[in-house]
N, C-alpha and C positions, 0 to 999 in steps of 0.2 A: 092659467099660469102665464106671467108677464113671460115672452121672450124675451133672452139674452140682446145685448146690443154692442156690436161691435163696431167702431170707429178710427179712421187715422187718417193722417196727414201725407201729401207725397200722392204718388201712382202706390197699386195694390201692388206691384213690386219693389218697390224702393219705395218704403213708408218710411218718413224720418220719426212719427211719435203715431201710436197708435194707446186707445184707450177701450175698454171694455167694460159691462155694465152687467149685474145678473140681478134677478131677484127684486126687491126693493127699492136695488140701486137702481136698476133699470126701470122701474113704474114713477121714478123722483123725475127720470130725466124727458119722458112721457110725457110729465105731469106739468114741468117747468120748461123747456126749451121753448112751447110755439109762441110763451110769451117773452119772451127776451129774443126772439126771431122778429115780435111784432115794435117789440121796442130799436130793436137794432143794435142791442147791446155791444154784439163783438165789434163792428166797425168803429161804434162812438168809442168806444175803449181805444182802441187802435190809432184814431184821430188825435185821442186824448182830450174829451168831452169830459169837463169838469162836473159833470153835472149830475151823472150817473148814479150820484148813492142819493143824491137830493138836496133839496136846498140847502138845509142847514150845513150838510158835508160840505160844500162848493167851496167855501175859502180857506179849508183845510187840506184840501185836494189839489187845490192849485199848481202850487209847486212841487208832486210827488207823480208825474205821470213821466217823467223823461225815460224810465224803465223799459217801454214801449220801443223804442226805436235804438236802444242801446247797440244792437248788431248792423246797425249803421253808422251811429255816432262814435261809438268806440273802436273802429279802424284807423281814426287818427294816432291812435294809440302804438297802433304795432309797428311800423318801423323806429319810433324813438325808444320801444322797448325792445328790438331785434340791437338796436346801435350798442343800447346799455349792457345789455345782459353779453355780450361778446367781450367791450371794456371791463367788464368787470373778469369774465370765465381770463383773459390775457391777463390781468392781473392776481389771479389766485384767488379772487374772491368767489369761489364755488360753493359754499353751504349758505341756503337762503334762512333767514327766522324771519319770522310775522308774527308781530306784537298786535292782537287787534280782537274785538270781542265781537261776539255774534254776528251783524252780518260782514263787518269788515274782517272776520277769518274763516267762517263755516263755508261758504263758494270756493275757497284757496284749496282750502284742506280736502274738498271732494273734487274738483278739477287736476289737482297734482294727485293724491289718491289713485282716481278713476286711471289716471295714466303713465302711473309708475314711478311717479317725476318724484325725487327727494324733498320735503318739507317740514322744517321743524315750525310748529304752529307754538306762540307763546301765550293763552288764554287763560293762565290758570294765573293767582297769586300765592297758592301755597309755595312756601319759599323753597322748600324741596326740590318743586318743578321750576322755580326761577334759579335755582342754583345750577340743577343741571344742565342747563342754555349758559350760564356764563364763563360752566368751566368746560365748554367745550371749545375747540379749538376757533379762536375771536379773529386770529391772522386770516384764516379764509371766509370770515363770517359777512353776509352784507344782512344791515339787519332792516326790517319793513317797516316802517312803523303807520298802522292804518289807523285811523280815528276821522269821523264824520264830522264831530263837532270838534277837534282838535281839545278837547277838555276830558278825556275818559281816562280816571283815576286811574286804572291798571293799564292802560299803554302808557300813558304818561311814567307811570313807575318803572315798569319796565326800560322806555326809554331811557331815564334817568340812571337804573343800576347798569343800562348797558355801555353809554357813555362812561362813567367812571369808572370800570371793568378797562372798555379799551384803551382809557388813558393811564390806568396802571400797570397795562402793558407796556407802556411806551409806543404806542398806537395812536391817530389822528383820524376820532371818530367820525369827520366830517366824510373822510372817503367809505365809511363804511355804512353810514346811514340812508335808507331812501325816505320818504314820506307820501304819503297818498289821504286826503284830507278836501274838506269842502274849501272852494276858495276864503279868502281872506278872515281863515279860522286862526286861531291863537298858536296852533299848532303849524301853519302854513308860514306865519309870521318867523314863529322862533326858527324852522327849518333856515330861511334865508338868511337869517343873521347869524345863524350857527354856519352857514355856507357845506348843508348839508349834501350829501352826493346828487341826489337827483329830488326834486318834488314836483309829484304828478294831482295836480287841481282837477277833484272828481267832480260829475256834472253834481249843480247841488239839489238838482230836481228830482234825486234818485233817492229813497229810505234807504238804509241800511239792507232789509230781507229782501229787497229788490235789485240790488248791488251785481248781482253774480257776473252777467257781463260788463259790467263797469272799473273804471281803476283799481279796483276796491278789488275783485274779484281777478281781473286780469294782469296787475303790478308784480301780485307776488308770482303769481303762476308763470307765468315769461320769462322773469328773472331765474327762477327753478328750471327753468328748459323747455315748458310747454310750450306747443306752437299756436297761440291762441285766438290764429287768424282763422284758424280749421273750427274750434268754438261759435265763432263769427260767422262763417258757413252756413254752420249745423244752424243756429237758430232763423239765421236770415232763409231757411228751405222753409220752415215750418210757418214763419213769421205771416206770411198773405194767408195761410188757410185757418190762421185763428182769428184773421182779421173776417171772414164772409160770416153775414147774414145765413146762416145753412146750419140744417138739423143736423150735417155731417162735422160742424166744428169737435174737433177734441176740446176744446177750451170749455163750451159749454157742455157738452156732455159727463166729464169731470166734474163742473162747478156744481151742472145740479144732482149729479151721484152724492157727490160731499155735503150739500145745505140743503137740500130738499125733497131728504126723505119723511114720511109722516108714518108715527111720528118720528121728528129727527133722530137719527142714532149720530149722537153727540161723541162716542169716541171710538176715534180713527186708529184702526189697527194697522201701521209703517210694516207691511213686509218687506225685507230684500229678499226677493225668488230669484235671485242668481242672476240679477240686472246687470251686473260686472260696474255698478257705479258703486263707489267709495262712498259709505258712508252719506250717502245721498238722503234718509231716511232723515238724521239729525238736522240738515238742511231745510226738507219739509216740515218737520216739525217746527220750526222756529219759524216758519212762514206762514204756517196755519196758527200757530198758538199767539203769536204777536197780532197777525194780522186781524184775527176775528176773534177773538178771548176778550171780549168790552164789555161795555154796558149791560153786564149780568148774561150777558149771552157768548155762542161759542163753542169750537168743538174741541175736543179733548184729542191729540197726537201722540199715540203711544209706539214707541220705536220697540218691536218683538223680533224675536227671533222666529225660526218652524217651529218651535218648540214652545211658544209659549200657550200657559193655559188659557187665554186668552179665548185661542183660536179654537182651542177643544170647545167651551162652553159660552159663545159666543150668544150671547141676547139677543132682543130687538132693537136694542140703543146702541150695538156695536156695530161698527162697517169696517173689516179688511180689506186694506188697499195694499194689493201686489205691488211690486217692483220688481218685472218682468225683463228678460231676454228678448230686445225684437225681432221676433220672426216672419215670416212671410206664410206662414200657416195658417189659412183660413178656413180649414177644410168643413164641409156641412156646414157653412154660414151661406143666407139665402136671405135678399133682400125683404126688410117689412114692407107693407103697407105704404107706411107714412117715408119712406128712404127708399122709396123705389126711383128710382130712376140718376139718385143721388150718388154722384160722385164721391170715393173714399167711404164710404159707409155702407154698412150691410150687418143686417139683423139673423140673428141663426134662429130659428123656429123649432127647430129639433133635440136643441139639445136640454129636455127637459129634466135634467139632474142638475146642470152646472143652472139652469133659470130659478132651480126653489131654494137654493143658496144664494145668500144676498152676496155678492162683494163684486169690489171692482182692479183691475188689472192696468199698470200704464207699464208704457217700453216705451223708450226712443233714444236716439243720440245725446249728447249731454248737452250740449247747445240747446237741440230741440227740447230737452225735458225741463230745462232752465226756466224758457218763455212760457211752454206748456205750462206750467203750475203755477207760474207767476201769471197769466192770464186768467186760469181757474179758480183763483184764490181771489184775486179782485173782484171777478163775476160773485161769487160764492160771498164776499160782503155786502154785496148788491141783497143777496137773495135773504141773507143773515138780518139784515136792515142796521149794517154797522158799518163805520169808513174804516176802511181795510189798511190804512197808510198811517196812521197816528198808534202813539202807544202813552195813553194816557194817566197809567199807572206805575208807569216804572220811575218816574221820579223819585218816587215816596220813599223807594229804597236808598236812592243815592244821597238822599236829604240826610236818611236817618244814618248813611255812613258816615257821613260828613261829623255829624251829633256826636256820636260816639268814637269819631276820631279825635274831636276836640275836647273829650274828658267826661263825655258822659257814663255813667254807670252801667255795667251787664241789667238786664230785664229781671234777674232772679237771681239768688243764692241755689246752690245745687241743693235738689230735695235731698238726695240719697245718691249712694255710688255702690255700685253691687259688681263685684267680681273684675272689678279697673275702669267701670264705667260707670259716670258720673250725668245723674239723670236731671234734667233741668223743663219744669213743663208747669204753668197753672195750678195752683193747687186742685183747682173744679175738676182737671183734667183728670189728674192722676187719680183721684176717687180713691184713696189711702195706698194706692199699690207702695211697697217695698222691695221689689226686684224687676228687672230691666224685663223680664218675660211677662210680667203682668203690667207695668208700665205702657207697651206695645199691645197687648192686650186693652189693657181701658183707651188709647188710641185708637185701636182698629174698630172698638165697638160704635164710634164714632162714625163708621162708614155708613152713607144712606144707601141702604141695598140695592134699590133702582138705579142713581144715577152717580152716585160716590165712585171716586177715588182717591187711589193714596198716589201720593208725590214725596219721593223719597229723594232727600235735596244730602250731597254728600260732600262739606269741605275738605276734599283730602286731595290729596296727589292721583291723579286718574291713569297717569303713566306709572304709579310707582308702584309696590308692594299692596298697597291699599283697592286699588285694581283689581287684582288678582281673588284679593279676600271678597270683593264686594262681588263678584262674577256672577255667582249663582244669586246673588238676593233679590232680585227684582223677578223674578218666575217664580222665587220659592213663598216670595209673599202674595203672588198673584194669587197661587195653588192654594193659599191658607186663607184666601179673601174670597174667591170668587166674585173680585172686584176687580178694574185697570189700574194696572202698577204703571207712574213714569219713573222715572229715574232721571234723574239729574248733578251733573257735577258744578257748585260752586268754585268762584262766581261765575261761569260759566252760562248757566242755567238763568241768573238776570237777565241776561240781552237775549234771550230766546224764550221760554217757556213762562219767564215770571210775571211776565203781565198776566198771561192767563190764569196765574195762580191768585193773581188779587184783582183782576176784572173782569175776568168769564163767568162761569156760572160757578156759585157758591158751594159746590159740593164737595172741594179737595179738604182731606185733612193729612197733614206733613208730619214726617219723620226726617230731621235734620241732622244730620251726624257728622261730629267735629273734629278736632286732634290736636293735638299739642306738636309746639315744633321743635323739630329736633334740631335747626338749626335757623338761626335771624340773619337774614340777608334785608341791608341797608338800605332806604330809599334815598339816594343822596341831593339833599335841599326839602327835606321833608321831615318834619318832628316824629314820626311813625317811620315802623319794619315792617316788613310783607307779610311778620307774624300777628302784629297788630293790625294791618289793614285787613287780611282773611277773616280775623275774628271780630272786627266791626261789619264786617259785611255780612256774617250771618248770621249776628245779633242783629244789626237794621234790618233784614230780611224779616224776622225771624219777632222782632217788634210790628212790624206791618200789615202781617199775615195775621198776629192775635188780637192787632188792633179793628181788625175786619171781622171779627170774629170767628177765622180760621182756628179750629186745633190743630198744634204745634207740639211736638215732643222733641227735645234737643238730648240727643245722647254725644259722651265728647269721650273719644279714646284714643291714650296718652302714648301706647304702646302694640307694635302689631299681635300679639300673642288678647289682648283684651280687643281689639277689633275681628280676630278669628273665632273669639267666643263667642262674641255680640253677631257675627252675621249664623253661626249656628243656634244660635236663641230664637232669629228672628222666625222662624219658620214653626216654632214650638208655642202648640195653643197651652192654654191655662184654662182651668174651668174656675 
């Protein structure tokens, strides 16, 4: 029986990130560390050795390694945003919003989260959730607007309904706007000639799910109150010990728990065990599912609760990975063999119940956890044999929004509408079903028992009523699959998880579910509404997916009383 393997960073009292290993996960990282010790992966990483995934990667790689030294490079940052954020809190402008999608909000949202700090995150285009942002109070509003490429249809929209919002207040949106964007983007341009409040030019050597300590991550957080020089801190303690050549790196012991177990267990169970980080789980997800979801390959990131079934009947193709409380309890850990003598690292030999359970366990500060898994995730491409920095499928969706914003047709006529809900799927797919319970049924049978899952994609309001009904669906379909539920809210779910829905491994089949809006909020300077651009977006999705030859089921409901039916159906087998 493999021992357990425990690992961290820091002295053995003040660990800033520790990581742990049992089981499988433990015989992966056995099995993989002494050749990435031989290669020297941690430091060439560190360096910023373009070369790491291999040739072909190198000129794709080039400009996305600035990630690395960000808790150096981004101290520039904090006195012009201690000056701003004072300028503004003297002026009344205390309630921040951030307009920005995956990785330019998922870092915000868990760093203000994790520390109490007020953020209203604006990610979503159901116009429900854009309506509720414009009628809140806009006199104390500064609003963020992040985008990388300065082109992302829903900041851009947003931006636009929020400008015309403050100017019908009689308001002069230019004081109330920041911008944070790659230099001399479309969006960095317009800010200046708009003589927007403040624009912060993020380094452009940084992806998006690499962001967290960059503008991108740090603009809106500061502005909200955080002090995010202490962030800065946190990762620059951890930062040298993921840079050593040592079997005791957390970087590497993470990367190869995650990519090189045999055989691989392909999907990653997100626990929060009471880590007291926000929401930090949807973060990793978008950093594993983007970063390594390609070329047919890739692992599967599913955010669970304690409770999911998941964790009851976990396989061999499953790895739970905790999200731990760091403690200082090592207790019955006793140096291995191959870690003797090694610094921060110690193997427990004894504890043989937690070693014949496979899983793995990370804690650290949120700084440190930041670099942690952005280190482990790059290695873990390495190990994947895929470049961890590009996202080569997500185009396709934006292509096909673009389509069908300019007049192209829906994919289908509705099959059938059973009980307010209007079922839209393949003829092949649905296999004659006539009700929404057997409908789901000839989807689910579509799951490849091995290595399937379902990805359940939800355009609806994730703050709103629709929330609440969708609560239990993702555990209740787990239970009725004995398969990995994600779950996902539109559009949302594009800049994080949807590359891996159309370039990782071919196994997902999608349950899309849509709604009608109860109210059109305008996009102004734009031929389309937010209610028009939600339903291009998961029609181009939704086109994408069955043009790869994903099955696709698209249920659309108009009414919450037909969305309380439909998530009580979903959990109801048919024979």
């Amino acid at each position: 029986m493999s021992p357990a393997i425990v690992t961290w960073a820091g002295d053995e009292e003040t660990a800033v990130v520790e990581v742990s290993a049992t089981g499988a996960a433990a015989q992966a990282v056995r099995d993989a560390v002494p050749a990435l010790l031989e290669d020297t992966v941690a430091s060439r990483l560190a360096a910023q050795d373009t070369g790491l995934w291999g040739e072909a990667h190198t000129p794709h790689v080039v400009d996305r390694l600035g990630w690395t030294d960000l808790h150096e490079t981004s101290r520039a940052l904090v006195e012009r945003l201690t000056v701003l954020r004072g300028e503004l809190v003297a002026e009344g402008l205390d309630h921040v919003v951030l307009a920005g999608m995956g990785g330019s909000s998922l870092a915000a949202e868990v760093i203000t989260g994790s520390l109490g700090t007020p953020l209203t995150v604006l990610d979503s285009t159901a116009p429900t959730q854009v309506e509720r942002v414009l009628e809140g109070d806009l006199a104390r509003t500064v609003l963020v607007v992040a985008s990388r490429s300065g082109t992302t249809v829903e900041t851009d929209s947003h931006r636009r309904a929020f400008v015309a919002a403050l100017q019908a207040a009689g308001r002069d949106p230019a004081r109330h706007v920041v911008v944070v964007t790659k230099p001399g983007s479309p969006l960095e341009e317009l800010a200046r000639e708009e003589g927007y409040r403040a624009v912060f030019s993020a380094d452009p050597r940084v992806g998006g799910r690499f962001s967290a300590l960059s503008a991108y991550g740090l603009v809106p957080s500061a502005l909200a109150g955080v002090d995010v020089s202490r962030l800065l801190d946190e990762a620059a303690e951890v930062a040298p010990f993921l840079a050593e050549d040592t079997e005791a790196n957390p970087a590497l012991v993470l990367a190869a728990a995650l990519a090189a177990t045999d055989p691989l267990r392909e999907t990653v169970l997100l626990v929060d065990a009471g880590s007291g980080l926000y929401h930090f789980g949807a973060w990793a997800e978008q950093l594993l599912a983007e970063s390594l979801g390609k070329d047919g390959r890739g692992l599967v990131p599913v955010v669970v609760d304690e409770h999911a079934p998941e964790l009851a009947a976990r396989g061999d193709r499953t790895l739970p990975v905790l999200l731990t409380p760091l403690t200082d309890d090592d207790s019955g850990a006793e140096l291995d063999d191959v870690a003797a003598g090694a610094r921060r690292a110690a193997v427990s030999a004894d504890l043989d119940a937690a070693a014949a359970t496979t899983e793995v366990t990370v804690a650290g500060s949120l700084g440190g956890m930041f670099l942690l898994w952005q280190h482990a995730v790059a290695v873990a491409g390495r190990l994947l044999g895929v470049n961890p920095f590009d996202q080569p499928d997500v185009e396709a969706a934006k292509e096909a929004t673009r389509e069908f914003l300019g007049g192209m047709p829906s994919l289908e006529p509705p099959a059938f509408t059973d009980s307010g809900v209007e079922v839209r799927a393949p003829r092949g797919l649905l296999a004659g079903a006539r009700t929404v319970p057997d409908a789901v049924t000839a989807l689910l049978d579509r799951l490849d028992p091995e290595h399937g899952y379902l990805a359940v994609l939800a355009y609806l309001d994730r703050e709103g009523r629709a929330a609440d009904l969708l609560r239990g669906a993702r555990n209740a379909l787990a239970e009725r699959t004995g398969r990995p539920v994600t779950f996902g809210w539109g559009p949302r779910y594009l800049h994080s998880t949807g590359q891996l829905h159309k370039g990782g491994p071919p196994h997902g089949v999608f349950l899309m579910i849509t709604g009608g809006a109860p109210a059109h909020v305008s996009v102004p300077g734009r031929d389309f509404d937010f209610a028009e651009l939600v339903a291009a977006q998961a029609d181009a999705d939704a086109r994408v997916l069955t043009g790869l030859g994903r099955p696709v089921l698209r249920l659309r409901v108009d009414t919450p009383d037909a969305l309380a039916w439909l998530t009580g159906s979903l959990a109801r087998r048919t024979t």
